[in-house]
C-alpha positions, 0 to 999 in steps of 0.5 A: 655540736657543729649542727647545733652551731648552724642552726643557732647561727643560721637564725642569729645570721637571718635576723641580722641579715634582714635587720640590717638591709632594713636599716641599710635601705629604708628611710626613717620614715619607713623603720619609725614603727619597727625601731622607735628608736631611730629618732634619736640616732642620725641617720647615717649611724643607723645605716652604718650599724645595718652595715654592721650587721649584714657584715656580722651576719656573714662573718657567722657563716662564711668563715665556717662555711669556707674554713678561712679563718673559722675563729671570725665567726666566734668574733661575730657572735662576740661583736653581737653580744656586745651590738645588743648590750649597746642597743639595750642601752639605747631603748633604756634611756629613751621612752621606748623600754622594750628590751625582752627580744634585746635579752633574747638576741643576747642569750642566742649570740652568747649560745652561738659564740660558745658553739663556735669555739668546737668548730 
């Protein structure tokens, strides 16, 4: 079980990792053809939830990784699940109704949230 965790984990982390540092470092110009939905959400909101994330990310492999306070990593994952029912929410109500990898990242965090509770 601890080796599926970090192979779950790990990939859940990378996504986030890059996922956030894009949205922390690229203008709207720039993530427009990635995240459609950037037009609707200012700016400072899409970098705060990039920060999120990369925060996220590490709250799912440091905790573990270090032994400080492994339960955090179970509230990462948590914190993801519910980061994408929100972002399924998002796509829903605007023109851009692509929410197949959204469902994908619920399923990994909801996988990830129940391996963590065996570490």
């Amino acid at each position: 079980m601890n080796t599926a965790y970090w192979i779950v984990a790990g990939l859940l982390a990378l996504f986030y990792l890059y996922s956030g540092a894009m949205k922390v470092s690229r203008n709207r110009d720039q993530l427009r053809p990635m995240m459609a939905w950037v037009d609707r959400i200012a700016l400072p909101a899409v970098r705060a939830l990039g920060t999120v994330e990369i925060l996220g990310a590490l709250g799912l492999i440091l905790p573990p990784l270090t032994g400080i306070v492994p339960v955090l990593a179970t509230a990462a994952a948590i914190g993801f699940v519910l980061l994408q029912a929100g972002a399924i929410a998002v796509h829903l109500t605007g023109e851009d109704r692509q929410i197949t990898l959204n469902l994908g990242l619920i399923a990994t965090a909801a996988a990830t949230t129940w391996l963590a509770t065996g570490l």
